[in-house]
N, C-alpha and C positions, 0 to 999 in steps of 0.2 A: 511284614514287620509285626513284632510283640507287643500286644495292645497295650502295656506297660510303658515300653518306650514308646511309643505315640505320644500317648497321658505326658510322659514326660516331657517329649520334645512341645506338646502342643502347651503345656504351661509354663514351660523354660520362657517363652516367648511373650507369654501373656503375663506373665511377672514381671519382665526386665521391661515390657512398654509403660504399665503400673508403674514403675518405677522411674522412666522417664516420665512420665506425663507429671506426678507428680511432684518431681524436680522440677518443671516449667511455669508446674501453676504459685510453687513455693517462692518460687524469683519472682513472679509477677507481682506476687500479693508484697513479697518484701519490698521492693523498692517502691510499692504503692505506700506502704508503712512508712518507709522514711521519707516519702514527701509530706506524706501528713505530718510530720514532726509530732511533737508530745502534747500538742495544745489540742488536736482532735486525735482522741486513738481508733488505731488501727483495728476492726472485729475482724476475728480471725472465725469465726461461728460458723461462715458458709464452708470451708475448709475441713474444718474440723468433726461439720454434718456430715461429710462424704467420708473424710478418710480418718475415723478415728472410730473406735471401740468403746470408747470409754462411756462411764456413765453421767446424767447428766448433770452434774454437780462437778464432775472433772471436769468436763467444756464449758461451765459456767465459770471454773476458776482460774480456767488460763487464756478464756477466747481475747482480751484485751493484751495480753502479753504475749508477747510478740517470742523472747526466748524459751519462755516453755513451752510453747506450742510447735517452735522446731525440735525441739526436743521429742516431744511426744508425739508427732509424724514421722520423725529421720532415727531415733535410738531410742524409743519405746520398745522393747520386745512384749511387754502387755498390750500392747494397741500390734492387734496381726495386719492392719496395714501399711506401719511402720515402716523406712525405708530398709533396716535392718533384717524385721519380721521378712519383705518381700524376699529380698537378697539372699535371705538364709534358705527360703524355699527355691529360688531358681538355681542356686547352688547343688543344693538335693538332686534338684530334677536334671541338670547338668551332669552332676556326677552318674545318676542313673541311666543315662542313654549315652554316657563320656562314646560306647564303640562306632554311635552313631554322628556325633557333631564331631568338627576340626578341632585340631591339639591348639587353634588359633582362638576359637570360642572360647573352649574351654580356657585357656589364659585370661581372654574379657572378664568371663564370668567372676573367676577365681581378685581378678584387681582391683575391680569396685567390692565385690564381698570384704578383703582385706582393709580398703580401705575405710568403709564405713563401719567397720570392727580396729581400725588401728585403737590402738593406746591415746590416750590424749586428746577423741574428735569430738567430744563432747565440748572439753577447753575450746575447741578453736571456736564452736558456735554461741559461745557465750562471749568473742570476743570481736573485734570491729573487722575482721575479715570473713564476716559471715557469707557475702556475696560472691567472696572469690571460693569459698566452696561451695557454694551450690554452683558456679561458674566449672568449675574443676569435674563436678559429681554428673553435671549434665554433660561435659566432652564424653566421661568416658562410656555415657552409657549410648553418647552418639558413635564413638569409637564400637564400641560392640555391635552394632546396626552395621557400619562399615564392615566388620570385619566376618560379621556372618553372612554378608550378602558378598564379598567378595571369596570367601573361602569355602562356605555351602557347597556338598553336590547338589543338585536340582534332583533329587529322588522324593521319595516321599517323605522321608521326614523335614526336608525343608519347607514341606505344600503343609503339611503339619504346626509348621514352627509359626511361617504366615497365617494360616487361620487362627489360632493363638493371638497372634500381636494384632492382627486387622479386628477382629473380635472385641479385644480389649482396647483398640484405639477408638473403636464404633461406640461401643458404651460409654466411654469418658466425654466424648463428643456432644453424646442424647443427653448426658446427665447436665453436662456445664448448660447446652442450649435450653433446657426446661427451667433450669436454674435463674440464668439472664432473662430468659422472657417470662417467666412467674412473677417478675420483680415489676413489669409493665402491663400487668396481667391478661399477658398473650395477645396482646391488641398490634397486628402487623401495619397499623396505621400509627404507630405511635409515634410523634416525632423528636424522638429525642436525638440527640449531637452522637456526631462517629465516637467522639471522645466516651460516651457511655459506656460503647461495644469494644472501645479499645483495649481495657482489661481482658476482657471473653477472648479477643482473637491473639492478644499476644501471648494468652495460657495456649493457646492453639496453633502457635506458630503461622499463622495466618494474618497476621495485620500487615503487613507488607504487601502481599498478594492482595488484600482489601484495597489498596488504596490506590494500586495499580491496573484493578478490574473493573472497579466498580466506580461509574462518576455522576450515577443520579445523586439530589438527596435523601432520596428516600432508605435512611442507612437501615433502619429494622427493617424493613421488606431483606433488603440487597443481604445483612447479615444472617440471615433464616433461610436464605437463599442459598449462602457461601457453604452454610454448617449442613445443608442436606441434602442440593443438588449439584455443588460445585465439583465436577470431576476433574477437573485441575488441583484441588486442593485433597493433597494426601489425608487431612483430620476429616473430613468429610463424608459425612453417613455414604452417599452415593459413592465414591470413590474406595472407602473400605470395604462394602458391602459387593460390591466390582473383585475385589480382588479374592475374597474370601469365595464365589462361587468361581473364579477361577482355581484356586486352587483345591476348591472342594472336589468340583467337579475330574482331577486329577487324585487325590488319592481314593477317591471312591472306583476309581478305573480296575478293573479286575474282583471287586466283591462281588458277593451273591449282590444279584439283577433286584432282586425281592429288599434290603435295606437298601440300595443303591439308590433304585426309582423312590422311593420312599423319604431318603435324607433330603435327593434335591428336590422332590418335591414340594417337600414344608419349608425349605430355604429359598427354593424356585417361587414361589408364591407371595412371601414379603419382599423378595429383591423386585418382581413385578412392581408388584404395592408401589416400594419408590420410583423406578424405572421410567415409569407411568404417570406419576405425580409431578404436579406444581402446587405453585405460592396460591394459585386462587382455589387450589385444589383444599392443600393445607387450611388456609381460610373456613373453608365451607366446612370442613370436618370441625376444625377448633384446632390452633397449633397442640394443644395440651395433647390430646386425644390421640391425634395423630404421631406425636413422639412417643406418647403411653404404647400403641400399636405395635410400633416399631421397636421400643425397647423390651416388651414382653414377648413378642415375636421372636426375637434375637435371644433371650433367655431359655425359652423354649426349644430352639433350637439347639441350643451349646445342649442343653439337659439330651436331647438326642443323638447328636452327635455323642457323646458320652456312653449313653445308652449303648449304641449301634458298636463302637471301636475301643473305648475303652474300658470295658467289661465293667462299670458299675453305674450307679443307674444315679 
């Protein structure tokens, strides 16, 4: 395969999860917003920390307002994490490996791109069915998940396509848990109520699973537990990081011996790390520490993998 189309296939992937992920945590925060009604507002700041561009007088001016700030996350094209900015790159990379993905992907791609470019979506989010579009914008990019995993050949650029989206699901995962637990300042004895973690897990599609698994109460241990060794849970560092040396270890099959040993080595060695690890383990290191590890470890590697297959550096 043309280390182009790789690049392509493997970012197609890691955009359209970005862009899922970020439609789950957009519902979450919103409906959190209109329980508070207008008497306590809504900061939109932790949000806006991760997935925005701007400088910081533009997050000063809109973190309390709730519709600029879908604004300037979902049809910003100055903010590149925009859901716009995303859509318009996975498009690109879509069209660029089109010989490679299904005529069925490519349709995905092409319906949320149109969508979140129609005429008039701006209107709709300035108006009280904000919720049914982001309700709408997440099917179809669950519809896309479907529709690649049912119509995929299993060659290599869908080992491609997965490392890509498990990649980018692993980091959204490390970033929100350092997030949540810098807030109780990494203390795994903390006692605070489920109701705390229940923001964190339903950006994570995990509150369900929590509450079906877990029945101590010790809910910070048990949700530090879920985010990095639960391999039931598809958002979870241990179960992405599962998945991504399997299919590493598949499109590396046939390269020179010499980058081969070498990729899974530096991958083989933090999936150990976890593998290996527990909550008393995490403890003793310092949860901070230990997600820093894992999150730079994981950064270092995409920088190789890049290196090694998609000819720049």
């Amino acid at each position: 395969m043309l280390s182009r189309i790789a690049d392509s296939l493997y970012w197609l992937d890691r955009y359209m999860e970005r862009t899922a992920g970020i439609l789950l945590i957009l519902r979450t925060e919103y409906v959190l917003a209109l329980d508070k009604g207008s008497e306590e507002p809504h900061s939109w700041r932790p949000v806006l920390d991760h997935f925005s561009q701007a400088d910081k007088a533009t997050l000063d001016a809109c973190q309390y307002h709730t519709q600029e700030t879908l604004r300037h996350i979902i049809t910003d094209m100055a903010n590149g994490n925009s859901l716009r900015a995303l859509l318009t790159r996975a498009r690109e990379n879509a069209r660029g490996a089109q010989d490679q993905i299904t005529k069925e992907v490519w349709e995905e791609v092409n319906r949320i791109y149109h969508a979140v470019h129609a005429p008039g979506f701006e209107e709709v989010l300035r108006q009280s069915d904000t919720l049914e579009l982001l309700d709408r914008m997440t099917e179809m990019t669950t519809l896309y998940r479907g529709v690649a995993s049912g119509t995929m050949p299993r060659g290599m650029g869908w080992g491609f396509m997965n490392i890509g989206k498990h990649t980018e699901r692993c980091l959204l995962t490390l970033d929100l848990a350092d997030r949540y637990l810098a807030e109780i300042d990494y203390a795994l004895d903390d006692a605070r109520d489920i109701l705390h973690w229940r923001q964190l897990l339903l950006s994570l599609s995990g509150y369900e699973l929590h509450l079906k698994t877990y029945r101590s109460p010790r809910h910070t241990r048990n949700v530090t537990d879920q985010l990095l060794f639960n391999r039931q849970f598809t958002h979870s560092v241990r179960y992405t990081m599962d998945k991504i040396s399997h299919y590493l270890a598949e499109v590396t099959q046939g390269n020179d011996p010499t980058v081969r040993e070498r990729i899974l080595r530096e991958f083989g060695r933090m999936h150990s790390r976890l593998r290996y690890a527990d909550l008393d383990q995490v403890e003793e290191i310092g949860p901070k520490a230990f997600i820093a590890e894992l999150r730079n470890g994981l950064y270092g590697f995409t920088r190789s993998l890049s290196q090694a297959f998609f000819s720049y550096a």
